[in-house]
C-alpha positions as CSV (number, residue, x, y, z in Angstrom):
1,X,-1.6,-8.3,1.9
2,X,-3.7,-5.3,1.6
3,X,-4.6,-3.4,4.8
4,X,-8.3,-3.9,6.4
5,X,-10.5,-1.5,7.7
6,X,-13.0,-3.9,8.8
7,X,-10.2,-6.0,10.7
8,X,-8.2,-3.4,12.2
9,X,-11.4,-2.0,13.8
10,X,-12.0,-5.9,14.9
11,X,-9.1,-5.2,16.7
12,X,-9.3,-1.9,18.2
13,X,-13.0,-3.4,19.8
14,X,-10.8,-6.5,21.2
15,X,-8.6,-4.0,22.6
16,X,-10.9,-1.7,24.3
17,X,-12.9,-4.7,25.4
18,X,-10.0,-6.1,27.3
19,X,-9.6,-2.4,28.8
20,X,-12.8,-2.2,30.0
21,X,-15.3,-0.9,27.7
22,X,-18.2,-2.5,26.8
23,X,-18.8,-2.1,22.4
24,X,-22.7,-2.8,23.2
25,X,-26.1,-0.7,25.0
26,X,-27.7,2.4,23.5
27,X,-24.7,5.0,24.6
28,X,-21.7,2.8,24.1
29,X,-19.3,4.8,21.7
30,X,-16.8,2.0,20.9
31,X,-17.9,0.4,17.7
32,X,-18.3,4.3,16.3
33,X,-15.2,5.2,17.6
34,X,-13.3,2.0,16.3
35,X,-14.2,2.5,13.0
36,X,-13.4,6.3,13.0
37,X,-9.8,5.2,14.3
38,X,-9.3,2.4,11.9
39,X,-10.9,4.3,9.1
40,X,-8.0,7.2,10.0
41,X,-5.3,5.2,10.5
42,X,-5.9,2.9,7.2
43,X,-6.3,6.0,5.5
44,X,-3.3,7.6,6.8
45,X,-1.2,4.7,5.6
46,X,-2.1,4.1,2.3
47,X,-1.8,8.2,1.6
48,X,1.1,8.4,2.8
49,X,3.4,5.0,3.3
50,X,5.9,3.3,0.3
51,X,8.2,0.5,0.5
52,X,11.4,1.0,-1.5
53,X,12.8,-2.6,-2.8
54,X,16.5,-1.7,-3.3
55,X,17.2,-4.1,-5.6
56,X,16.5,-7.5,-8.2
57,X,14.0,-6.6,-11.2
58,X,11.6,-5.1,-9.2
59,X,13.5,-2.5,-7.7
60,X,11.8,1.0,-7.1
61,X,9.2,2.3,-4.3
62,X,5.4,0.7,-3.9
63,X,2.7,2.6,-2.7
64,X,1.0,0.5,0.6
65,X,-2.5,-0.8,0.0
């Protein structure tokens, strides 16, 4: 399963929420800011992240997407 910007920062509101912050009104930051994180973190992971199978026919590293 690819990874999802769109979800992850779906979560990271949910999260926040149940901290106390409130993701609507003029100055609220949280949507902005969950997108910037899950943009980042996505990112990060798919730059950077491989799974090596070790063995069978498809043996080798994979790139996370």
């Amino acid at each position: 399963m690819a990874l999802s910007k769109s979800q992850l920062k779906g979560r990271i509101i949910s999260e926040m929420e149940a901290q106390g912050a409130t993701a609507s009104g003029q100055h609220s930051w949280v949507n902005r800011m969950a997108e910037a994180i899950a943009n980042a973190v996505v990112d990060e992971i798919q730059s950077n992240a491989a799974v090596p199978v070790t063995g069978g026919s498809s043996s080798g590293t994979y790139k996370v997407q």
